[in-house]
C-alpha positions in Angstrom: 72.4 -99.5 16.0 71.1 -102.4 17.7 72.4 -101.6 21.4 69.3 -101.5 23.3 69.3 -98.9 26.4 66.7 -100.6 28.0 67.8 -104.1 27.4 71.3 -102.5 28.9 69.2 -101.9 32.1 67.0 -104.4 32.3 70.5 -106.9 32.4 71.7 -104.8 35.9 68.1 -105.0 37.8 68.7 -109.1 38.7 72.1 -109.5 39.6 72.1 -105.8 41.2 69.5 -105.9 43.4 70.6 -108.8 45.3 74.2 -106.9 45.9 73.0 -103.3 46.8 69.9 -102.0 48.1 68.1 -99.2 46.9 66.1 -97.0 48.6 63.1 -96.9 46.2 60.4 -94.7 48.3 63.2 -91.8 48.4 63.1 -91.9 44.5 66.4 -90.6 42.7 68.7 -88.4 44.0 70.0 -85.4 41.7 74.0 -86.3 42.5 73.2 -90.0 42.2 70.7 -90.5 39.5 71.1 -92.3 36.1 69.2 -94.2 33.1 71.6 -96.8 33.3 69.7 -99.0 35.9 72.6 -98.9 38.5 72.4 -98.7 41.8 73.1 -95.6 43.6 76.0 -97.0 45.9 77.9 -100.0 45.0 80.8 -101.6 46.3 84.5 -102.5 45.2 83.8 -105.7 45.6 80.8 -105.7 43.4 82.4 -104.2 40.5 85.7 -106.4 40.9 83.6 -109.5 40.8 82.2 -107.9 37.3 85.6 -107.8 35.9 88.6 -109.3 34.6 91.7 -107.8 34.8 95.4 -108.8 34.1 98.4 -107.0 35.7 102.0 -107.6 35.1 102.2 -111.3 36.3 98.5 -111.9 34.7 95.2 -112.6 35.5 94.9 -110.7 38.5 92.4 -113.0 41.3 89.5 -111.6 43.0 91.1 -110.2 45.8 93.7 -108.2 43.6 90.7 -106.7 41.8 88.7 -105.5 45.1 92.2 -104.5 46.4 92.8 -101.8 43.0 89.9 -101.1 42.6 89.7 -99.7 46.5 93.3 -97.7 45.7 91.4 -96.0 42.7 88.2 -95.1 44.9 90.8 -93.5 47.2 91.1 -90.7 44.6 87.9 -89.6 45.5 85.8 -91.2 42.6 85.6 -94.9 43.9 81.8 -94.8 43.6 81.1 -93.0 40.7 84.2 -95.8 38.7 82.4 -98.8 40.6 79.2 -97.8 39.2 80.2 -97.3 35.5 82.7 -100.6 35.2 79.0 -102.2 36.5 77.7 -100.6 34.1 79.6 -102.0 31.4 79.8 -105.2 32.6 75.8 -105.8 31.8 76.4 -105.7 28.2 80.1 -106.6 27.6 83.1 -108.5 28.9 85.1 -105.8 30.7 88.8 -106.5 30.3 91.4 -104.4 32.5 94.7 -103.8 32.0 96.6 -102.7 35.3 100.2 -101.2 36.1 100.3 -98.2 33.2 101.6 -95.1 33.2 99.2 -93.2 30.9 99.9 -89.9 29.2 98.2 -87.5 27.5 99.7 -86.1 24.0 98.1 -82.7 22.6 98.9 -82.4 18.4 100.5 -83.5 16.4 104.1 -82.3 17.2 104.4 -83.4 20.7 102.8 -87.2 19.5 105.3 -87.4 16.6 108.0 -86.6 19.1 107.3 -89.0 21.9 106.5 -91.9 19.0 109.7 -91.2 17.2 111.5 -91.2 20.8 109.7 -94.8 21.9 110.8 -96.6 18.3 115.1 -95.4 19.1 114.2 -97.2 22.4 113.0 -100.4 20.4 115.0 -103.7 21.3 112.6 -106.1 20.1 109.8 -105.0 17.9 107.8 -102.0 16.6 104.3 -102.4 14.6 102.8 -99.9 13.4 99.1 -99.4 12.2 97.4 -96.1 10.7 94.5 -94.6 8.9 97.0 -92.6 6.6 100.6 -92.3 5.8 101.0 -89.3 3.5 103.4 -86.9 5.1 106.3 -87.1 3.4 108.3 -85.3 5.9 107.2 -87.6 8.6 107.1 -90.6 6.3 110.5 -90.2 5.3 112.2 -89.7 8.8 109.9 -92.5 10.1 110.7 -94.6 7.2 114.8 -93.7 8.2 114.4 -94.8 11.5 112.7 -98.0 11.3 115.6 -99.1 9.2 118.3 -98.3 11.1 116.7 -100.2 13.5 116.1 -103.0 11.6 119.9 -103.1 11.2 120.2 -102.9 14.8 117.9 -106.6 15.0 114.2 -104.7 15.9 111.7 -106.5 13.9 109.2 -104.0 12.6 106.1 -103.9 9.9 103.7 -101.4 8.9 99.9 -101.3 8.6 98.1 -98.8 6.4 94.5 -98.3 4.7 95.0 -98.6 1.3 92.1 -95.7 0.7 93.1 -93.6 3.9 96.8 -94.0 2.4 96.1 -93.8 -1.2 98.3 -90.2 -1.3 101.6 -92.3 0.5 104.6 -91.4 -1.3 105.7 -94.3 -3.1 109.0 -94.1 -1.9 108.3 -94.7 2.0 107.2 -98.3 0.9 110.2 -98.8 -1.5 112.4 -97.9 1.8 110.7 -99.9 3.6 110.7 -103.2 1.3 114.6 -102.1 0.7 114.8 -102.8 4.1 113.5 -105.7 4.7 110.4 -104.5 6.8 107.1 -105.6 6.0 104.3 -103.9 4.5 100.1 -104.5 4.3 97.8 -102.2 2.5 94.3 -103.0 4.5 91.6 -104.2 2.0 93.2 -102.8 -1.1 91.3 -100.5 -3.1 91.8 -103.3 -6.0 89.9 -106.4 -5.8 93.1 -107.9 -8.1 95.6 -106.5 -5.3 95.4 -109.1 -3.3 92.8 -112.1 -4.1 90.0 -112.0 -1.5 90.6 -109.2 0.4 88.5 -106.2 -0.9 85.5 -104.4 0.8 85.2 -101.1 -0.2 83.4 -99.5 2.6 85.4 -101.8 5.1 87.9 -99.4 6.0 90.9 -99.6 9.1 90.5 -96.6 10.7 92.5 -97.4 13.9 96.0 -95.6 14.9 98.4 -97.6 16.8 102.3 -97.9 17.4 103.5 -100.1 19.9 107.4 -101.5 20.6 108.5 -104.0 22.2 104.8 -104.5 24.1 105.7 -102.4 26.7 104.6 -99.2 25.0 101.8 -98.4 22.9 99.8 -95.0 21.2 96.9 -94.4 19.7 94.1 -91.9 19.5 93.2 -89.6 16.5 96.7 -89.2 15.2 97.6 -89.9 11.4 100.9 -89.4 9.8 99.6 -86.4 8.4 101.2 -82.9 6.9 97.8 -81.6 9.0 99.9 -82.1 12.0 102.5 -80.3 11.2 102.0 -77.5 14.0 100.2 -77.4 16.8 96.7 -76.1 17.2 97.2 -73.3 19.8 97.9 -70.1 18.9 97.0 -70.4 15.3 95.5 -66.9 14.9 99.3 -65.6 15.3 101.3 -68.4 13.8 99.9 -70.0 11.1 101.1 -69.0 7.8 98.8 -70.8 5.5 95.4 -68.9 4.7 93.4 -71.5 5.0 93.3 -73.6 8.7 92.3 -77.1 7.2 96.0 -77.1 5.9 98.0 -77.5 9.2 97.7 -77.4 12.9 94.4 -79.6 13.3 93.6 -79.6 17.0 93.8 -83.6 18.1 94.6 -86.1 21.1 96.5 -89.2 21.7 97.5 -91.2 24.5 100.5 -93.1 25.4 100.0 -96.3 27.5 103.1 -97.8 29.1 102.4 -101.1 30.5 100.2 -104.0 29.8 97.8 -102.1 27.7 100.4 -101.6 25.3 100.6 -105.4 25.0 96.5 -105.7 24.2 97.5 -102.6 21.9 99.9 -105.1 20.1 97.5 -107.7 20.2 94.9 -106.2 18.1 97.5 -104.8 15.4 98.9 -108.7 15.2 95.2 -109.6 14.9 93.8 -107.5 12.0 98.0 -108.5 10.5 96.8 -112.3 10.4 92.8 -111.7 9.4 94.0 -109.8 6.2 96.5 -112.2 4.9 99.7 -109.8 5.0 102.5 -111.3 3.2 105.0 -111.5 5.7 105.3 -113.3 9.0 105.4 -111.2 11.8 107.8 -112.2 15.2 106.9 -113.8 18.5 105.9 -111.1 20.8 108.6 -110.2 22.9 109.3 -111.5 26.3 106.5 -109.7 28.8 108.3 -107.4 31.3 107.4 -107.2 35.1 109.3 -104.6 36.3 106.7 -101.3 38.0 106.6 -98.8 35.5 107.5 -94.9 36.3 104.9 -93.1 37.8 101.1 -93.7 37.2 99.2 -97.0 38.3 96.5 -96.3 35.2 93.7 -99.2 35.2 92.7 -98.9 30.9 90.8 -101.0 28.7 91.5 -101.3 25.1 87.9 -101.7 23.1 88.3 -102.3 19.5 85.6 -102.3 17.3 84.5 -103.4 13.7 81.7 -103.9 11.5 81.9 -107.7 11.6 79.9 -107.2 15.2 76.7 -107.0 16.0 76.9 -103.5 17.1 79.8 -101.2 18.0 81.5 -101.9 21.3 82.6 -98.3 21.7 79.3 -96.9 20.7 77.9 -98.9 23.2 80.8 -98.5 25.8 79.7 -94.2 25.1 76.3 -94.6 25.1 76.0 -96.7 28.3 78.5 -94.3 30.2 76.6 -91.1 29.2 73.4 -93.2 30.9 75.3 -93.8 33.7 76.8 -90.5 34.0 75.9 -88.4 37.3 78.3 -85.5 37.6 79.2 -84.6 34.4 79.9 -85.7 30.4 82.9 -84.0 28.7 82.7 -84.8 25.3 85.3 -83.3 22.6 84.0 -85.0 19.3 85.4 -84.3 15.0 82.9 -85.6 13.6 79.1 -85.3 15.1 76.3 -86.9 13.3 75.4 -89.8 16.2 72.0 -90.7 15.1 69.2 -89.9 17.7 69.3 -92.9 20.9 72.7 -90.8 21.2 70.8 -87.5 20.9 68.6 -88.9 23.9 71.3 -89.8 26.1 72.9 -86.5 25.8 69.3 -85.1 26.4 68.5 -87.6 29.4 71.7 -86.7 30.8 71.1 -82.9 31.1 68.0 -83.2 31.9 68.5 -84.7 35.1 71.0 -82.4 36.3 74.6 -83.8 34.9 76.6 -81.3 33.2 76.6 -82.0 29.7 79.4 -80.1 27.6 80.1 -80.8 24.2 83.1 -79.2 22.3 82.4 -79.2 18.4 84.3 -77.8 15.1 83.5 -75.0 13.5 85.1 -75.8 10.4 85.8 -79.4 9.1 87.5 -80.5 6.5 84.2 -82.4 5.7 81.5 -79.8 5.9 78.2 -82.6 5.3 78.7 -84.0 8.1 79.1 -80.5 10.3 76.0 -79.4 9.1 74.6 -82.6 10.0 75.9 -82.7 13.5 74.7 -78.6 13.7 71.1 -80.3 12.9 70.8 -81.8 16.5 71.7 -78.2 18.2 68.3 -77.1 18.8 66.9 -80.1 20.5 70.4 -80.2 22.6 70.3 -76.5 23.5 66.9 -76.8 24.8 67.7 -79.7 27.1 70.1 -78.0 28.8 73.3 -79.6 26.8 76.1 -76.6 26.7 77.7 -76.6 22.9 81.3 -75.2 22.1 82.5 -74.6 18.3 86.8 -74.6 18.5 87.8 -71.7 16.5 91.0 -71.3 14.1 91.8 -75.0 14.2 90.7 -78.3 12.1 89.1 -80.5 15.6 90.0 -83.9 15.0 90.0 -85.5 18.1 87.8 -88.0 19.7 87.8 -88.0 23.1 85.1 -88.2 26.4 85.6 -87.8 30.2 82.7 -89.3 32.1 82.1 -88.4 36.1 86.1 -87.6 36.2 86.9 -91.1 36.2 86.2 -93.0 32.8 88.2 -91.1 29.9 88.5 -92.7 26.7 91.1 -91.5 23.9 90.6 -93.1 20.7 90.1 -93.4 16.6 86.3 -93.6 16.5 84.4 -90.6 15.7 80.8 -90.4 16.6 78.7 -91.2 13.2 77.6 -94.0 11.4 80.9 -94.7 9.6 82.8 -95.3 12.8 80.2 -97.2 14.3 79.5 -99.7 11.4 81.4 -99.5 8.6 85.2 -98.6 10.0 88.0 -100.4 12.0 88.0 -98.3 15.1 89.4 -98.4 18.6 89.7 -96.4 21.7 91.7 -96.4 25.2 89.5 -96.2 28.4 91.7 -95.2 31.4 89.9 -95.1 34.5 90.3 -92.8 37.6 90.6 -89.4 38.6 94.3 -88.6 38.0 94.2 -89.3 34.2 90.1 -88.2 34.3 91.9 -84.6 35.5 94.2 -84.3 32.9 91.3 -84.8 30.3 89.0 -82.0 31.8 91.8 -79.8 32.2 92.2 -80.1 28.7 88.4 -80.1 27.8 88.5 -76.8 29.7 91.3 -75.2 27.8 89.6 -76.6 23.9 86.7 -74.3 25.7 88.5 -71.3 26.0 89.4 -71.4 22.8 85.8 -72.0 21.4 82.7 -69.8 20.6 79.7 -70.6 23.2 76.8 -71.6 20.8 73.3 -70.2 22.7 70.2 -70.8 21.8 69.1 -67.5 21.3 71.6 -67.3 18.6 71.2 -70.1 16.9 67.7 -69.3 16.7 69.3 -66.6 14.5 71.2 -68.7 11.9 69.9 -68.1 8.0 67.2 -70.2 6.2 70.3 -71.3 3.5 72.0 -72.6 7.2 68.6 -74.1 7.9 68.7 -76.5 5.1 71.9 -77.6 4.5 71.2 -78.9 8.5 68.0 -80.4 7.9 69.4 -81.5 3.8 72.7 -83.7 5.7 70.1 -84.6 8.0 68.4 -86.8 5.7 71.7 -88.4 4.6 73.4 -88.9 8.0 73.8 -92.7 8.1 75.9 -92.6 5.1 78.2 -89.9 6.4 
């Protein structure tokens, strides 16, 4: 990964110093001290002048910005958000998306639900992009729906990876073609599928759904049989033996507002790059009625492997640096390659409270035991490990000094960060950053506490399949 943590701080020390003062012979202060390069204290109207941000009647001026970002800072965590959206302004253009009402959706069930509700709502369109379509179930009901709607005069076209999808049942896409609704495999597994579109290790690993622009979801989600029960309460409802087949424990978000439009945006985008057959419609008309509810600042990062590096490994990697209070981190798939190792380490060992909830069964075992290989360097720096028990973890999801959460596809390995499609919300502030560690808090009750003195314990066999996926963790 070529995101430089140093280079990250180096960027803040001009432009910083000149708009907040340090007190350098007092050193760093426990409650206020990070590797990120950022000033202890800084301003509203330091970070606003950092960032762009568009509300419902656009680009929002300078004044707008200091004025939100004053109303977040009112929820207590003012300087801890300044700090990190200064943060990530060093080494990226921050985009903000005001005026949503975010929500958080836990499983499978509940997401399904809410999605299926959104789409009888559409009046205009519904796109839809995902990893994998395989549930026939869900497929056929979705499939149903978006008909009937495209009776009604919604416009609507589906998405899919042709690898993560290779198990969809044929007759979803027949329905949908029968219909009249549009259809794109992403970089089909055939090279003679579609002429000069074929990259085998380029796969779309994002999950979105957005209608009519005004509401939008994504997160870990697929339309998967795995999510056909919830997660909780598995020891006394499940009926299958093993718990890979159903109830996987993941997270989604709903955005209603303009992120939903950025959302649409980047489904319309990767439409276009891949040559879909099939034109898709204008957006709809952009609505400025207040939403219901919430007043959610959120960013949208997408990411890909045509970029120099990862913008959500970056956006992670400088937030942990920046981190203070605490780093919530609930992750599927662990094998982050060691500058992320050192930030976790970093963090906990200057005082932040480092938490990380882990599976303890995947339905990919290499890279577990890869992941497991970073425990003992973790443990001893103070970093507090969780394994969920009964459940499949799926999610991918962080909450940063209570006020920068991020939902999202990407998982934290190699494949997410250079070889997949990938994106993840950002919502920023402490109502939505309370919901998250409430959350967090509950996946830990449900978890084993991993010590070191017992995983000192773990067998020699244990010991080298660790140290064995190790060697192979950057093709994981």
């Amino acid at each position: 990964m070529r995101f430089s943590r140093a280079m990250a701080g180096l960027a803040l020390t001009v432009p910083l110093l000149s708009a907040c003062a340090i007190d350098a012979a007092s050193g760093p202060r426990p409650a206020e001290a990070s590797a990120s390069g950022v000033p202890a204290r800084v301003s509203a109207r330091t970070a606003a002048s950092a960032v762009d941000v568009t509300g419902r009647r656009g680009r929002m001026t300078a004044a707008q910005r200091e004025s939100l970002l004053k109303r977040l800072g009112e929820q207590g965590g003012g300087n801890e958000l300044n700090r990190h959206l200064l943060a990530m302004a060093s080494f990226d253009d921050v985009d903000l998306h005001a005026h949503n009402d975010s929500t958080l959706l836990i499983d499978g069930p509940r997401t399904f639900a809410a999605m299926f509700e959104s789409i009888e709502k559409a009046r205009h369109t519904v796109l839809l992009q995902s990893y994998i379509i395989e549930d026939a179930g869900i497929s056929d009901r979705l499939a149903a729906l978006l008909a009937r709607k495209k009776a009604e005069g919604v416009h609507a076209a589906v998405l899919y990876d042709d690898l993560g999808s290779i198990g969809t049942p044929k007759r979803f896409l027949e329905a949908l073609a029968a219909a009249g609704i549009p259809t794109c495999a992403f970089n089909p597994v055939s090279p003679f599928k579609r002429a000069g579109y074929w990259g085998i290790t380029h796969r779309d690993h994002r999950k979105i759904l957005t209608v009519d622009r005004e509401v939008g979801f994504t997160g870990g989600v697929n339309i998967s049989a795995v999510y056909a029960s919830g997660s909780f309460g598995r020891a006394r409802l499940r009926t299958e033996a093993d718990p890979k087949r159903s109830g996987w424990r993941d997270t989604q978000v709903s955005l209603r507002g303009p992120a939903a439009a950025a959302l649409e945006d980047v489904v319309r985008k990767t439409w276009n790059s891949q040559g879909c057959a099939g034109m898709l419609p204008p957006p709809a008309p952009t609505r400025t009625t207040p939403s219901r509810g919430s007043d959610d600042v959120v960013r949208i990062v997408p990411a890909g492997p045509d970029e120099a590096e990862s913008r959500i490994y970056a956006m992670l990697l400088n937030a942990i640096d920046t981190s203070t209070r605490s780093v919530y981190l609930t992750m599927a798939y662990f094998a982050p390659g060691p500058e992320m190792i050192d930030a976790l380490c970093d963090a906990a060992q200057r005082g932040v409270d480092v938490r990380l909830v882990l599976p303890s069964i995947s339905d990919f075992m290499p890279v577990l035991y890869a992941g497991q290989s970073h425990y003992e360097r973790l443990l001893a720096s103070g970093v507090k490990l969780y394994e969920l028990k009964d459940a499949v973890l799926h999610a991918k999801t962080a909450v940063i000094d209570g006020v920068v959460s991020t939902v999202g596809s990407s998982n934290m390995d190699w494949r997410s960060f250079e070889a997949n499609n990938e994106i993840n919300a950002v919502v920023f502030g402490e109502r939505f950053g309370s919901a998250m560690a409430e959350v967090f808090h509950g996946d830990i009750a449900r978890s084993s506490v991993i010590t070191p003195q017992a995983w000192q314990q773990r067998s020699l066999v244990r010991r080298a399949k660790e140290q064995l996926a190790r060697l192979f963790e950057r093709l994981l």
